[in-house]
N, CA and C atoms as an extended XYZ file, in Angstrom:
192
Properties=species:S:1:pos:R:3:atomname:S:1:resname:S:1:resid:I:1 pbc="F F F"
N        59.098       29.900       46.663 N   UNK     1
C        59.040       29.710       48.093 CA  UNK     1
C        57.823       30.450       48.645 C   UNK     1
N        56.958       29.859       49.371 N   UNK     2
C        55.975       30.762       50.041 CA  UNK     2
C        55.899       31.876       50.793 C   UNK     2
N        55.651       32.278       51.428 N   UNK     3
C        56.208       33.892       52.147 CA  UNK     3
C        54.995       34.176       52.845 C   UNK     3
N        55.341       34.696       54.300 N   UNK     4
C        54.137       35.876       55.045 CA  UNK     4
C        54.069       36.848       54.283 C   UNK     4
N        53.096       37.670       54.107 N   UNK     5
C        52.774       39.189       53.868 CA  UNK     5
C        52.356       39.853       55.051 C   UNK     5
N        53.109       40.869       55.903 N   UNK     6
C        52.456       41.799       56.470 CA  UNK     6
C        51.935       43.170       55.804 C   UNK     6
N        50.800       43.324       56.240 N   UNK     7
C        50.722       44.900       55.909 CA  UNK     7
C        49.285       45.241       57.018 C   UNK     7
N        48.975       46.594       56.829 N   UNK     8
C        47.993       47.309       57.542 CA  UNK     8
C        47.109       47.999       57.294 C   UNK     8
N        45.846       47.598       57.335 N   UNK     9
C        44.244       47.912       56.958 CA  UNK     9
C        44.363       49.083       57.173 C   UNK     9
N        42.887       49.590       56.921 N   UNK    10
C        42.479       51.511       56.569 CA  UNK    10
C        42.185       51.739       58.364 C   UNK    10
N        41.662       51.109       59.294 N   UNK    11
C        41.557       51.426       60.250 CA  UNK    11
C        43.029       51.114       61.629 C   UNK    11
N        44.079       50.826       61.082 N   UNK    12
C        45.555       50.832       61.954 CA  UNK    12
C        45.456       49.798       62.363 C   UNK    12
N        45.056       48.555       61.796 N   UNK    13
C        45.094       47.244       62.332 CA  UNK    13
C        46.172       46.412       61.213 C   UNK    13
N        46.747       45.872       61.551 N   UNK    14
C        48.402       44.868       60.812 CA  UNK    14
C        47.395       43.295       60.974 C   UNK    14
N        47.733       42.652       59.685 N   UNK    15
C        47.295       41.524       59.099 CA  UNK    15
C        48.734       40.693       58.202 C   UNK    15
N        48.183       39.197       57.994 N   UNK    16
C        49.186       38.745       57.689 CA  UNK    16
C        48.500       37.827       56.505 C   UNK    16
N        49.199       37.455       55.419 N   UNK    17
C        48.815       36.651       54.819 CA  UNK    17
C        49.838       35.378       54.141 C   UNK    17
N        49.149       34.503       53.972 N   UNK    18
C        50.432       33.238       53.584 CA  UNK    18
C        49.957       33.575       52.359 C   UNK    18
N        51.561       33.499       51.278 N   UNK    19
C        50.831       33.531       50.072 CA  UNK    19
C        51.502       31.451       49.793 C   UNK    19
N        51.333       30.737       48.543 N   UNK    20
C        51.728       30.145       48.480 CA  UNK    20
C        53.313       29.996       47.009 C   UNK    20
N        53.677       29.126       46.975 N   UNK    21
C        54.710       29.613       46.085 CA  UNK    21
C        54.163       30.300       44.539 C   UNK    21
N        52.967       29.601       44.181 N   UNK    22
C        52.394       30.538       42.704 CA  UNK    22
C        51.830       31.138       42.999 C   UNK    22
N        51.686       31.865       44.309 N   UNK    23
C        51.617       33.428       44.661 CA  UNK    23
C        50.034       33.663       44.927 C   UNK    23
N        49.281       32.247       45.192 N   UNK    24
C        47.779       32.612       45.829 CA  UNK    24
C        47.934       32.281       47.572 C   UNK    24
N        47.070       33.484       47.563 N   UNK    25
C        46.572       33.234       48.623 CA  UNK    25
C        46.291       32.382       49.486 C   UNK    25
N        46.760       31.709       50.421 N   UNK    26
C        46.273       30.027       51.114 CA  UNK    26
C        45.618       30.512       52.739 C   UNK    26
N        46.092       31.515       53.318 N   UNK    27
C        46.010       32.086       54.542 CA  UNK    27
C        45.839       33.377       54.776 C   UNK    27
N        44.679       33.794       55.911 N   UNK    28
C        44.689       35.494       56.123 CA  UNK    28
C        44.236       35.267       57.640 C   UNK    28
N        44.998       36.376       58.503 N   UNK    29
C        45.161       36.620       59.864 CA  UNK    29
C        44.012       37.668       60.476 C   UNK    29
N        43.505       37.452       61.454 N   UNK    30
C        42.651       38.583       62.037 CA  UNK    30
C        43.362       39.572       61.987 C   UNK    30
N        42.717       40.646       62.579 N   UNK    31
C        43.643       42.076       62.831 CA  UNK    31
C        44.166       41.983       64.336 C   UNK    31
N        45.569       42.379       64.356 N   UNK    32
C        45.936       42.656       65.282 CA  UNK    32
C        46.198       43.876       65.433 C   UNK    32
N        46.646       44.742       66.536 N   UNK    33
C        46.500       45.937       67.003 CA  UNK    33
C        47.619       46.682       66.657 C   UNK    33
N        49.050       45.568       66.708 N   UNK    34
C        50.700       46.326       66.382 CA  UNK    34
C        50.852       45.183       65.361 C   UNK    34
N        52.017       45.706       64.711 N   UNK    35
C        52.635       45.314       64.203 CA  UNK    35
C        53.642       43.556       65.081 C   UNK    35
N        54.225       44.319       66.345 N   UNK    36
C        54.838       43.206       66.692 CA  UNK    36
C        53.604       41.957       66.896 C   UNK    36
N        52.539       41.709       67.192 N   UNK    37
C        51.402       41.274       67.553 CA  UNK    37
C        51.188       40.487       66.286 C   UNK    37
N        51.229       41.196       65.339 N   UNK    38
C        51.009       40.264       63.789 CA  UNK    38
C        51.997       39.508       63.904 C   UNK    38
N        53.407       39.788       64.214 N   UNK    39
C        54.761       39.053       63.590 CA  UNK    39
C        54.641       38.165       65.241 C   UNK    39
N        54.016       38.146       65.956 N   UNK    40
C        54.156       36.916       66.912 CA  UNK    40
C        53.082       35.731       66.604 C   UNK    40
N        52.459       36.329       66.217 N   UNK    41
C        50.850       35.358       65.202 CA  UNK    41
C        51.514       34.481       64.080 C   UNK    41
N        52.331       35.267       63.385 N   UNK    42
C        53.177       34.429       62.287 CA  UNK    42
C        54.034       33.714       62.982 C   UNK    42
N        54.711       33.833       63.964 N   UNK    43
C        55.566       33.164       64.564 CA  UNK    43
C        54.641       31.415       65.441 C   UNK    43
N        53.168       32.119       66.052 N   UNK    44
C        52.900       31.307       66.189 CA  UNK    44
C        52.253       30.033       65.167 C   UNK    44
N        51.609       30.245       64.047 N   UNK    45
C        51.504       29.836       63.217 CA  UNK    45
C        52.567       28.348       62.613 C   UNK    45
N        53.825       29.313       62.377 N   UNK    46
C        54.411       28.610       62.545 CA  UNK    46
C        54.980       27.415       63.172 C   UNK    46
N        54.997       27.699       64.660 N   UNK    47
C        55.807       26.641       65.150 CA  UNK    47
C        54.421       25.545       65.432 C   UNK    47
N        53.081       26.107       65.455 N   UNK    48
C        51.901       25.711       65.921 CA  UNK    48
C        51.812       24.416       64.683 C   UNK    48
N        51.635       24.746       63.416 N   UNK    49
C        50.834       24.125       62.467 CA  UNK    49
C        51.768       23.288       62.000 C   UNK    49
N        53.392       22.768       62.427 N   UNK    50
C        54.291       21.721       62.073 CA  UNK    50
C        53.373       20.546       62.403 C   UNK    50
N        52.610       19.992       63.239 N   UNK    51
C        52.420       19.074       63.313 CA  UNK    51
C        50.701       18.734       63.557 C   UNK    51
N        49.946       19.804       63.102 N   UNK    52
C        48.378       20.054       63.056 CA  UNK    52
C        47.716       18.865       62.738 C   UNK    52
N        47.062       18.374       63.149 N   UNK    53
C        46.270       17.486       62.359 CA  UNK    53
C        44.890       17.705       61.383 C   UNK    53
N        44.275       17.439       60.762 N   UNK    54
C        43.315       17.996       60.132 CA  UNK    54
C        41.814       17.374       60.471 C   UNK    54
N        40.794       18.017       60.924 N   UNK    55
C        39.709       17.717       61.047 CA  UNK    55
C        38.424       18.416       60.563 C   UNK    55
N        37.772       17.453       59.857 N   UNK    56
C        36.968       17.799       59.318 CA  UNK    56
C        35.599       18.065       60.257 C   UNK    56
N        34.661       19.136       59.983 N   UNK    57
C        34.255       19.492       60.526 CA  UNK    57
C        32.417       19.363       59.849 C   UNK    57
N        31.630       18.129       60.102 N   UNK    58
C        30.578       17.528       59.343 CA  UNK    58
C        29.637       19.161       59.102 C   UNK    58
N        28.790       19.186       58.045 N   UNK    59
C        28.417       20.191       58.027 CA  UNK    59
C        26.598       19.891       58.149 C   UNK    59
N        25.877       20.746       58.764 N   UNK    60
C        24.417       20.397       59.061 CA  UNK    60
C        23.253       20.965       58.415 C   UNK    60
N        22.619       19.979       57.663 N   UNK    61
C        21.762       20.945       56.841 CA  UNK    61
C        20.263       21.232       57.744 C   UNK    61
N        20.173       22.064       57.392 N   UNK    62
C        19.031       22.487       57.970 CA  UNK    62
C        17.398       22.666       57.023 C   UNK    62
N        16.159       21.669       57.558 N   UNK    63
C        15.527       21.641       56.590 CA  UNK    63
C        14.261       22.518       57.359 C   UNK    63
N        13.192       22.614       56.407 N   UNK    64
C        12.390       23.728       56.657 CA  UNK    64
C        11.165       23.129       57.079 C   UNK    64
């Protein structure tokens, strides 16, 4: 089953990460300031990305 990870950086900032069920990494959260602040980010996440659509985003090369 996949799972949030909370935990908290060297400077007192709480982060979140999705792991996926074979346990990589798929998702990582900015820093938030509290703890409750991370766990409302996961919360939004959640109810947010049920129905996301996906867009690709063309990429621009730049020539010299």
């Amino acid at each position: 089953m996949s799972k949030f990870e909370v935990y908290a950086d060297e400077v007192g900032g709480y982060h979140f990460r999705l792991r996926a069920r074979n346990g990589q990494i798929i998702a990582v959260s900015r820093s938030y300031k509290s703890k409750e602040g991370c766990l409302k980010g996961i919360q939004s996440v959640k109810s947010s990305a049920t129905g996301a659509r996906i867009v690709i985003l063309e990429e621009r090369l730049e020539t010299d």
